[in-house]
N, C-alpha and C positions, 0 to 999 in steps of 0.2 A: 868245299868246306862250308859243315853250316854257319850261316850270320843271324842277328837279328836287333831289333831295334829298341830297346828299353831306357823306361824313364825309372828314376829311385831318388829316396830321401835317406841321408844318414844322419843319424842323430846318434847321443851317446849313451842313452839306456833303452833297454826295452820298454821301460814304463812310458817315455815318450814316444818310442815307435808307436805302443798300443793307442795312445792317446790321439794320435794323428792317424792311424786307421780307422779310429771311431767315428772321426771330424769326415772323412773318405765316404765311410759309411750313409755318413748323413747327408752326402751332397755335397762336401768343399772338392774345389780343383784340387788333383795332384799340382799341377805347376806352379801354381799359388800358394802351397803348403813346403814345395820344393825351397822356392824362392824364400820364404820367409825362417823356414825352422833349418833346413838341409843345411852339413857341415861339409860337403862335396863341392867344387869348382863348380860342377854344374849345377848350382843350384840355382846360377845366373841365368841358364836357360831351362829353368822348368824343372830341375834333373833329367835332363834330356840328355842322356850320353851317347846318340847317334849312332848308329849302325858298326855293328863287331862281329870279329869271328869266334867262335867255339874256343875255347883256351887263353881266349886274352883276359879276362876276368879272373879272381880265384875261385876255386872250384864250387865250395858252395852257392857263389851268387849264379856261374854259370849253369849249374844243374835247375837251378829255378827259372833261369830265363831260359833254357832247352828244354823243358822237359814238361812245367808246367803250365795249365792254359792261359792263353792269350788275353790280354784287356781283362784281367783281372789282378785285384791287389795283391801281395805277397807278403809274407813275413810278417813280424820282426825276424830278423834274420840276421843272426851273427857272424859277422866274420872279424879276421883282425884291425879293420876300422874303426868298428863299431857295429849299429845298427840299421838292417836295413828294411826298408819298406820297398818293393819291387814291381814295378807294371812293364812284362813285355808287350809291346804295341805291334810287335810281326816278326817273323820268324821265315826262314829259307833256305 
């Protein structure tokens, strides 16, 4: 079964997602941006949502962390949370 390790920020509009990609852009930490804006549990650790298998996520978030490249940012990305912002960190 594939796994893989990803960190994310969810917020409640896309215009904040975009806003905190831009910050991304320019040099802020993901985990520092987790911690401060992310409406996720994990925002206490970075958005670090630790090592999963293929299906445990809903489907949109998981096709982004399968499918596309590694250690780079993703999204806004909607699902029914909200918004998300998306860095797979590895894949297996």
């Amino acid at each position: 079964m594939a796994r893989a390790h990803a960190l994310h920020i969810l917020v409640k509009t896309r215009e904040q997602a975009e806003a905190l990609k831009q910050q991304l852009a320019k040099g802020a930490k993901f985990g520092d941006l987790a911690r401060q804006h992310s409406l996720c549990p994990s925002a206490k650790k970075g958005g670090d949502l630790g090592e999963f298998q293929r299906g445990h996520m809903v489907a949109a978030f998981d096709h982004v962390v399968f499918n596309k490249p590694t250690l780079e940012v993703h999204g806004p990305l909607k699902t029914k949370f909200g918004w998300h912002l998306i860095k797979t960190l590895s894949r297996s």
